[in-house]
C-alpha positions in Angstrom: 105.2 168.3 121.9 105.0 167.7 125.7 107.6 165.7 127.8 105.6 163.4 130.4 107.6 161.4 133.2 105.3 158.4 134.2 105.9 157.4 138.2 104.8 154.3 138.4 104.9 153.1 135.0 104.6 149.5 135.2 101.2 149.5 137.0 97.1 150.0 135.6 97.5 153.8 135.5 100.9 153.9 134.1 100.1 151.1 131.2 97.7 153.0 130.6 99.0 156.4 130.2 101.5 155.1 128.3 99.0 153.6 125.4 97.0 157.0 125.1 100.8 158.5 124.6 101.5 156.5 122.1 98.5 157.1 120.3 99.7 160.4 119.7 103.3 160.4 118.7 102.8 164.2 117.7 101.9 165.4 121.4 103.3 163.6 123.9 107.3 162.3 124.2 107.8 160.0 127.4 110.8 161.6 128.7 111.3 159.7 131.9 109.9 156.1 133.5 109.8 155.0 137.1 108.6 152.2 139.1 109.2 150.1 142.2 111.2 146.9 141.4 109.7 145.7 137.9 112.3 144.9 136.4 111.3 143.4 132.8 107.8 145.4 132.8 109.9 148.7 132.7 112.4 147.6 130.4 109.7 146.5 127.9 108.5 150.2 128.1 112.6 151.6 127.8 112.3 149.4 124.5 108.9 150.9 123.0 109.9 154.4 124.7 113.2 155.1 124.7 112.9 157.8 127.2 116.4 160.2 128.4 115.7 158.3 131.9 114.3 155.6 134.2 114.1 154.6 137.9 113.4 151.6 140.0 113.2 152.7 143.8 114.8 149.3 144.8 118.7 149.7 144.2 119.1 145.8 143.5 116.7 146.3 140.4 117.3 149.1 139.1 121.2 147.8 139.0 119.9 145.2 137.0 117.7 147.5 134.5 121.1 149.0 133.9 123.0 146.2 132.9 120.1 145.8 130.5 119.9 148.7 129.0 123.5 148.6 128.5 123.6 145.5 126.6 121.4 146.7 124.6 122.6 150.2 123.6 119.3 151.7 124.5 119.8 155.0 125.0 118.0 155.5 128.6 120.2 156.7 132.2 118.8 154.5 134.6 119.0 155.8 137.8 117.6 153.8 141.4 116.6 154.5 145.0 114.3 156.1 147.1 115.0 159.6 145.7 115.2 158.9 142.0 111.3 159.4 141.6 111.9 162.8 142.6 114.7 163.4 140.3 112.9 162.0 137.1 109.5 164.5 138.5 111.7 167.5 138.1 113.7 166.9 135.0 113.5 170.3 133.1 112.3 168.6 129.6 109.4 167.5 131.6 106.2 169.2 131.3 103.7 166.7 133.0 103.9 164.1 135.5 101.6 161.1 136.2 101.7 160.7 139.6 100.5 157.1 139.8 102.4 155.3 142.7 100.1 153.1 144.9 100.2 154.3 148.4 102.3 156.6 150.5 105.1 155.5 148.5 104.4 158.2 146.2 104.1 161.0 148.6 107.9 162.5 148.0 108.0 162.5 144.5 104.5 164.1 144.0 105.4 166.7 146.0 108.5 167.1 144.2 106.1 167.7 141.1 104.2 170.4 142.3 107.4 171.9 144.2 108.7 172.2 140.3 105.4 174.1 138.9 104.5 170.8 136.3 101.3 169.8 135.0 100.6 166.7 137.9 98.4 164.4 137.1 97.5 163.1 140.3 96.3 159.5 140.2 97.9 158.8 143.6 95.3 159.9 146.2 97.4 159.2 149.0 99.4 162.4 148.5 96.4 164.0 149.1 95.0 162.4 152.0 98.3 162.3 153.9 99.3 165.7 153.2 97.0 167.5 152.0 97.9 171.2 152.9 101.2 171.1 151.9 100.6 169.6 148.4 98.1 172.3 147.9 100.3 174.7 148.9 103.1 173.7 147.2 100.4 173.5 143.9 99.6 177.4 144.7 103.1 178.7 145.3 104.4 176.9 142.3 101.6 177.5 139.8 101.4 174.0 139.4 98.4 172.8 137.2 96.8 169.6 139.5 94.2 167.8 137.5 93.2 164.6 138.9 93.1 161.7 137.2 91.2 159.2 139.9 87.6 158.7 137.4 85.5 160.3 139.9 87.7 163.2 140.9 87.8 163.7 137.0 84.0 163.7 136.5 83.8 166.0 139.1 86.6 168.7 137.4 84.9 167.9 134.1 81.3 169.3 135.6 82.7 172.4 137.4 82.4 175.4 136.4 84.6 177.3 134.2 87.6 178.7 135.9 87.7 176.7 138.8 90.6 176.3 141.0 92.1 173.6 142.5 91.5 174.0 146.8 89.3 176.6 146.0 85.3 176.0 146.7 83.8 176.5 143.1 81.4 179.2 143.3 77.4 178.3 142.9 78.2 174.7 143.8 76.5 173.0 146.6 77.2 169.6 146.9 79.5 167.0 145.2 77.9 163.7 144.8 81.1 160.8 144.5 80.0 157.2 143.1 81.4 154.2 144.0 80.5 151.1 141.9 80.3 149.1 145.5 83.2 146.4 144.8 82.5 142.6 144.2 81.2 142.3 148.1 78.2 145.2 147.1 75.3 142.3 147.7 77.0 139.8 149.9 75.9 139.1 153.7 77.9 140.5 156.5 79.1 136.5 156.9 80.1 136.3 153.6 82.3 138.9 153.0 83.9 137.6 156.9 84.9 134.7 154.5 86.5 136.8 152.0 89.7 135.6 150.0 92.4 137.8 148.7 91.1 136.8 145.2 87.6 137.2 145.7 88.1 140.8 146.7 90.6 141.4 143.7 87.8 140.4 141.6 86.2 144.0 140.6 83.1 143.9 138.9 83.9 146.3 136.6 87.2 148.1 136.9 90.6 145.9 136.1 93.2 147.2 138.9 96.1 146.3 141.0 95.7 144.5 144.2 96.0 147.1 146.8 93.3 149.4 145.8 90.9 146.5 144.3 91.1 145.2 147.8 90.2 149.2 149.0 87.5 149.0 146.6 85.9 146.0 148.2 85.9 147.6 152.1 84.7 151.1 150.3 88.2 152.2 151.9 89.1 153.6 148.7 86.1 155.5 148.4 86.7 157.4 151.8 90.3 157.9 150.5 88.7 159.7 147.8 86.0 161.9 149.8 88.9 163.0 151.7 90.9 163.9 148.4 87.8 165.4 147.0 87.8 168.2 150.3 91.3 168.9 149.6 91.1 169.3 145.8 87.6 171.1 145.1 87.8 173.0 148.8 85.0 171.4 150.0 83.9 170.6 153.3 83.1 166.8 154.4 79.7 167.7 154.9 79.2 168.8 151.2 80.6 165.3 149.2 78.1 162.8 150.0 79.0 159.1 148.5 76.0 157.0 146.7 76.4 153.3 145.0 76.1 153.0 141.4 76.9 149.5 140.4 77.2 150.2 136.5 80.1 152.7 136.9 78.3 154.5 134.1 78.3 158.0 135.8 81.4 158.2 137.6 80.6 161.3 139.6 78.3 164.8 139.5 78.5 168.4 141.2 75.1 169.8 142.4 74.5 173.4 142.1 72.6 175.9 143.8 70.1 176.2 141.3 68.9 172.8 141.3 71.2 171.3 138.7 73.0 168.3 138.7 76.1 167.8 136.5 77.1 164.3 135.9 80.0 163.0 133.8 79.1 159.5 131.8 81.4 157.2 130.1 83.0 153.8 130.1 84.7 152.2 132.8 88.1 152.5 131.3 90.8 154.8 132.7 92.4 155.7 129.5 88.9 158.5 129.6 90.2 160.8 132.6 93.8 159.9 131.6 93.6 161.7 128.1 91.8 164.3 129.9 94.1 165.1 132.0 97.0 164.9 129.7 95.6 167.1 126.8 93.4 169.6 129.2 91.6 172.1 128.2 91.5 169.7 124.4 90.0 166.4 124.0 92.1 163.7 122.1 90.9 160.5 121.8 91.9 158.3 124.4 91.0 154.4 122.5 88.5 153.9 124.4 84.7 152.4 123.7 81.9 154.9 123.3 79.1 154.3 125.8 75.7 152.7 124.6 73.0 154.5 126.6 70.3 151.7 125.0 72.5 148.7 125.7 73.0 150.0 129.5 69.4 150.5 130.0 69.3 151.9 133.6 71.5 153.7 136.0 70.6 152.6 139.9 71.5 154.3 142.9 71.5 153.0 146.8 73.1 154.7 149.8 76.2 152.8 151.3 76.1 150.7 153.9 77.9 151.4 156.5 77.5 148.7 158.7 78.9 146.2 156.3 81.8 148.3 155.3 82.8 150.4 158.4 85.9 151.7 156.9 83.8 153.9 154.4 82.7 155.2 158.6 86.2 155.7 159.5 86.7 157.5 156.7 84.4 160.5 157.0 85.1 160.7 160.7 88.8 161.0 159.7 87.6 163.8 157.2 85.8 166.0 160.2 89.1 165.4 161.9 91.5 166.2 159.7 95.3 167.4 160.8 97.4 163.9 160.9 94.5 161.7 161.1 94.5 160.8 157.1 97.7 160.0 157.3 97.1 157.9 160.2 94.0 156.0 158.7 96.1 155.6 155.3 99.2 153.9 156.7 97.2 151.5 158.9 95.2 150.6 156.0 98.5 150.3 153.7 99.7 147.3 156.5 96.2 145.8 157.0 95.3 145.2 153.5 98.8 143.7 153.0 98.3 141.4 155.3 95.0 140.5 154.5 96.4 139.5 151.0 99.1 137.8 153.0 96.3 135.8 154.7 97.7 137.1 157.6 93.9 138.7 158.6 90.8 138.1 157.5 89.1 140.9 155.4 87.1 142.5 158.7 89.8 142.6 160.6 91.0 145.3 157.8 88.5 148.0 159.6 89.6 146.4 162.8 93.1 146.8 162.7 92.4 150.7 161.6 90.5 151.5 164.1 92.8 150.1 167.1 95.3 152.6 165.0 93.1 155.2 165.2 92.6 155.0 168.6 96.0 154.7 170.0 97.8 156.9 167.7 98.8 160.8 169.0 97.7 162.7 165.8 98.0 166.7 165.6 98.2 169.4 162.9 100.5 169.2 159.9 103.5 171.9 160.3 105.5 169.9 158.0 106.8 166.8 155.9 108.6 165.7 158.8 105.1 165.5 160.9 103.3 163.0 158.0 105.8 161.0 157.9 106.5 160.5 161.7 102.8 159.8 162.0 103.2 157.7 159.4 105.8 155.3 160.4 103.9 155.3 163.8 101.1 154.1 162.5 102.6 151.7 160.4 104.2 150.6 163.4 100.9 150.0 165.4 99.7 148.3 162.6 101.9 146.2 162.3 101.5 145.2 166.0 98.1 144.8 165.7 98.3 143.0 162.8 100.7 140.3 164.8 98.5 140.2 167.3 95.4 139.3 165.6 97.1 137.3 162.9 98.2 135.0 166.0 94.7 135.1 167.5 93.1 134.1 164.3 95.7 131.0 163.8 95.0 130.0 167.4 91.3 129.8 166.5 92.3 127.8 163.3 95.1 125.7 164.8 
């Protein structure tokens, strides 16, 4: 029996770590819950659940959780703020964490994870990209066990070869090849997707996810959030993870080897797959998911992306060579951008815009320490934000 503490509970990931749990009663006790500010979506789970705790980071609702719990005699602490992530990622009864906060957000308490030597389930890529050396050297002082849980990153562990380390180059491999299914804008004209709506680019093809990374799935941002994760979690250089557009989402990602080989991992486009993974690793359970139908998919296609019509997949790989505070930097002006987009404070090119006026006006440098990300981060957030104003009141002008 192994005690899981879900960060992020309420959201895509979390529901659905939750369901492959509960398939297997005999394994898996959810010992801890946290989210943002969900109030009723988090106390549904405290019903189902009953974990020892639960956390909302927003003080006003997770006072409110409490007074519900109460009433009802459930036997969960509820605990709220900032820091109580953290706390419920180091809990001694807990053996694995699901990492699976959208955004920077999730930075403290997955580092708290690996600081504590748990199984992490990383499904929050940020961590990565904003700080990637010291998670991975917290992971290797700790003996923390990081298996991602992102469907590609997963595909990619899955066709590694045995023993394989986390930030270490796995030997005889020579490239990684990550798929992106090219979001709902994958055939539209450059003058289409300038008309985007918020729902139109929430509207994924093939994947069901929350807002902010649906949206990063549209401007292939999330896919050069991922090649960076990919350098930092299989050791490999930018220049050996090269990105290709597979609209079925069939193969969700494959490791080349010297030899000649290519390894790819196939299934359905359902998360629970790398989710049970990564929870029962090195076992298979079965994770409720459809089997895949090789006859009724028929054909697997495969076009470079282009980068013209989705610059930020550019900025991306240039941030990559960079490296140091520049991930961080591109993250947190993408965080602001694509919140304003879905304000319908921008328009969806002015997402790549915004990022690259961050880019080039914030300092960057090397990462010494915690205190470095997250002083470039607020910086950036702050430029963003500027920029964001700025252009927001441009874009009414031309409206008005």
């Amino acid at each position: 029996m192994k005690g899981i503490a879900v960060l992020g509970a309420t959201g895509s990931v979390g529901v659905n770590t939750l369901d492959v749990a509960a398939r297997h009663p005999d394994r898996y006790r959810v010992v801890a819950l946290g989210a943002h500010r969900n109030v009723d979506g988090l106390l549904k789970q405290i019903e189902q659940f009953r974990p020892s705790h639960a956390a909302l980071t927003d003080p006003a609702a997770a006072q409110i959780l409490e007074r519900h719990v109460q009433a009802q005699g459930l036997p969960t602490r509820v605990l709220g703020g900032p820091e109580s992530l953290e706390t419920l990622a180091t809990l001694p009864d807990v053996d694995q964490v699901m990492a699976a906060v959208v955004g920077g957000a999730g930075l403290r308490s997955t580092l708290a994870a690996a600081r504590a030597g748990k199984r992490l389930l990383l499904a929050n890529k940020e961590s990565l990209v904003m700080s990637g050396p010291l998670l991975m050297a917290a992971v290797h002082a700790s003996g923390c066990e990081l298996l991602p849980i992102d469907s590609e990153h997963n595909a990619i562990f899955q066709c590694l070869p045995p023993g394989a380390k986390a930030g270490h180059a796995p030997e005889g491999v020579r490239r990684i090849l990550l798929t992106a299914s090219g979001g709902p804008f994958r055939e539209w004209s450059a003058e289409a997707i300038a008309a985007a709506t918020p729902e139109q680019a929430c509207k994924h093809p093939n994947w069901v996810m929350g807002r902010k990374i649906s949206v990063d799935s549209a401007s292939l941002m999330n896919k050069g959030l991922e090649l960076i994760e990919a350098c930092f979690m299989f050791g490999m250089p930018p220049t050996r993870v090269e990105i290709l557009v597979h609209p079925q989402s069939v193969i969700h990602s494959m490791v080349e080897y010297v030899d000649g080989s290519v390894l790819a991992q196939l299934a359905c486009p359902d998360m629970r797959t790398p989710i049970a993974y990564g929870m029962a690793w090195p076992e298979r359970i079965a994770a409720g998911t459809d089997f895949l139908d090789l006859i009724r998919t028929r054909q697997l296609d495969f076009v470079a992306p282009d980068t013209t019509r989705f610059p930020c997949l550019a900025l991306a790989r240039a941030v990559a060579d960079t490296g140091g505070l520049a991930p961080a930097i591109l993250n947190a002006a993408n965080e602001v951008a694509v919140t304003a987009f879905l304000e319908r404070r921008l328009n969806f090119p002015d997402i790549p815009a915004v990022i690259e006026c961050v880019l080039s006006r914030a300092p960057g440098g090397e990462i010494r320490s915690l205190d470095d990300v997250l002083q470039a981060d607020a910086q950036a957030r702050d430029l963003a934000q500027e920029f964001c104003r700025t252009r927001g009141a441009a874009l009414k002008a031309i409206h008005a």
